[in-house]
N, C-alpha and C positions, 0 to 999 in steps of 0.2 A: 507894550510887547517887548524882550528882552528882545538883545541883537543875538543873532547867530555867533555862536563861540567856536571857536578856533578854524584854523585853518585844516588841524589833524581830524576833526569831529566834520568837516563839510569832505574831506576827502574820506571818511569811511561810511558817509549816509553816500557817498556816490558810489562807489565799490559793493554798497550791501543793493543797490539798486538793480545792479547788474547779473543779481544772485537769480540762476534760471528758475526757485523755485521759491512761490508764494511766500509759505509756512519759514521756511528759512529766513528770508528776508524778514519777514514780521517779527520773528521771535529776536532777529539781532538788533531790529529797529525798536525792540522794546526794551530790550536794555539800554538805549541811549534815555536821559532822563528829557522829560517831555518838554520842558523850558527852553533845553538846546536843540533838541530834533526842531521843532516847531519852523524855527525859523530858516533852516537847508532844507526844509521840503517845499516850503514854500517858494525857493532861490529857486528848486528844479522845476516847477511849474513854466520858467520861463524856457528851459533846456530843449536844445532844437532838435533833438532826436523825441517821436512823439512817442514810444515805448520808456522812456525814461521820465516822462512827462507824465504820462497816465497813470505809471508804478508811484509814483510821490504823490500823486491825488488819491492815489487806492489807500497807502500810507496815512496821509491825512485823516481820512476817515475813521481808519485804526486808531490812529493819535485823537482825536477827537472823543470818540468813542472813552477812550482809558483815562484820558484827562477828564470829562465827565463823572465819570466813576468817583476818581478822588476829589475831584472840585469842578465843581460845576462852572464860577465865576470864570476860572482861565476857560474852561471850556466857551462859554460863551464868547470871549475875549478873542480867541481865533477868528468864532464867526464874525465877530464886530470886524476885524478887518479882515475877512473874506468881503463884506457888505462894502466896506470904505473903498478896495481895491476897485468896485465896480461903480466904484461914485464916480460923476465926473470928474469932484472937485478935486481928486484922490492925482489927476497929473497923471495918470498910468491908464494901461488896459486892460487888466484885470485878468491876463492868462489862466486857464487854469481854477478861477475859484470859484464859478458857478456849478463847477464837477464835483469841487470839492466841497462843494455845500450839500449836496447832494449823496456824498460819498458820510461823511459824518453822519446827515438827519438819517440814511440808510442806517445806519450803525448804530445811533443811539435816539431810540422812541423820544426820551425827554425830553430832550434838546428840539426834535422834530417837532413838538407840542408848541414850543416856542418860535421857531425860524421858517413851518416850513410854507406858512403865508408870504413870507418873504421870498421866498425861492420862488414859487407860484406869479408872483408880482414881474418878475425880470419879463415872463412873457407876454403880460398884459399891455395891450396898449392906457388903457386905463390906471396902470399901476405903476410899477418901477422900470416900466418899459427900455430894454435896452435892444438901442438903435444898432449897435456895431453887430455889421454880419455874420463877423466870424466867434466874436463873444455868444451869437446868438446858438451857434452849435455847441457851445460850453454849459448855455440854458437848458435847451435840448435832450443831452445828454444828462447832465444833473436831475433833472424831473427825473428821466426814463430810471435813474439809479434808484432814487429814493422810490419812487412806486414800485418797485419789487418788494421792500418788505413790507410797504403801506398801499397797496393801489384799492382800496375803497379811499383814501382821502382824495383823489382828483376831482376835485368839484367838478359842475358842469360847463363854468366858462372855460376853463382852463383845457377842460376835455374838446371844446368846441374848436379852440385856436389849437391843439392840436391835430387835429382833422382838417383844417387849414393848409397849415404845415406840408402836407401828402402832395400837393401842389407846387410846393414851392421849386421852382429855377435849379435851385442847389441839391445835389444829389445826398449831399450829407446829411446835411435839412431830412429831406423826404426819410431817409433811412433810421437818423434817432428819431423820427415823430414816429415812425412803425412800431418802433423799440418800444419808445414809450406807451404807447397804446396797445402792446401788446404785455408789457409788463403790466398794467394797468385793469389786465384783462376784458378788455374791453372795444377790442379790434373787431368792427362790425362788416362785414361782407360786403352786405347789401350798401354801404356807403363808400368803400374803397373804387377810386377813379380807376376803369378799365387800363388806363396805360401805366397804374402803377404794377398792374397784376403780370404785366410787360418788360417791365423796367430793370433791364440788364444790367444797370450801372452798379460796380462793385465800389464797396467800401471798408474801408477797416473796423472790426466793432472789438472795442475791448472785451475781454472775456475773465479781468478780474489781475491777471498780471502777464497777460501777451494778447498777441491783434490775432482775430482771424479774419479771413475775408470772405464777404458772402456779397449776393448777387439780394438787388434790394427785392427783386419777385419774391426769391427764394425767402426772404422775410419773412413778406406778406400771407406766401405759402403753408409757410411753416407756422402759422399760425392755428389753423385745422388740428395741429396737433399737440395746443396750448402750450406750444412752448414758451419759455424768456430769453431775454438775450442780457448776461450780464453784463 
């Protein structure tokens, strides 16, 4: 994987990050050539403002998607160290790349054909099970993306530890598993736990390139009227 080039090229992917609208941002991040973006979007994944954070994984995705197109090989080459980042043996924690695995397979079918067993794996315990709690919201979220433009591929294990999830302690938790099963189409009534249909805890849900905040009921609610959350 090339290193990030210059200091001028990681201060104008930060400034195009800041840009209030989507289309804009994308079309300036596409004239950067995709060799040097790669690597400052990656850099921002670890960025402690979580709006900044999310805008470089929406990014990725893009990036993935367009480096696909022209070659495949580097495309895959990202995901290989999106994969490595969440290895243990990788030394790090992997901010950020289970979203943005997610964010690319949404974007490009192909590559999904190939990787999106591996994404699927991060929630198994039986599979590439990852332990860390707060990676585990990056899993989460990643599935609930990619099932928006694929949700007939959630198999049924995967479908089952999501519905799991509805349970879980962590508010965030509970909230991308609605997400996801509701991208997924496949948000059943009659098996959602009474005190999720309750559950006033707000969260922030990306919505593509800014947060909005919803009440996790209102979710579940909002589900009657086949919505997605992107």
């Amino acid at each position: 994987m090339p290193k990030p080039h210059g200091r001028k090229t990681k201060q104008k992917v930060g400034k195009i990050l800041l840009e209030s609208h989507r289309k804009t941002a994308m079309e300036l991040l596409g004239q950067i050539p995709g060799e040097q973006l790669v690597g400052h979007l990656f850099s921002h994944f670890y960025h402690t403002d979580e709006l900044i954070k999310f805008r470089s994984i929406a990014a990725m995705g893009v990036l993935g998607e367009r480096m696909g197109k022209s070659n495949m090989e580097k495309a895959r080459i990202v995901l290989r160290r999106i994969m490595w980042n969440l290895n243990d043996e990788s030394g790090g924690i992997g901010w950020g790349s289970p979203e943005a695995m997610g964010e690319i397979l949404y974007q490009s079918p192909k590559l999904a054909l190939e990787f999106k067993s591996i994404l699927f794996s991060y929630l198994n315990p039986d599979g590439n099970y990852i332990e860390h709690e707060a990676l585990q919201r990056g899993v989460l979220w990643g599935i609930g993306t990619y099932l928006l433009s694929s949700p007939r591929d959630l198999d049924e294990k995967t479908k089952e530890i999501l519905w799991g999830y509805l349970y879980s302690l962590d508010p965030v938790k509970r909230g991308y598993a609605v997400r996801a099963l509701m991208n997924a189409r496949c948000f059943d009534f009659s098996r959602v736990p009474e005190s999720l249909m309750k559950d006033t805890h707000q969260i922030d849900i990306f919505t593509g390139w800014n947060f909005m905040t919803t009440r996790i009921s209102d979710m579940a609610l909002s589900c009657e009227n086949h919505k997605k959350f992107a």
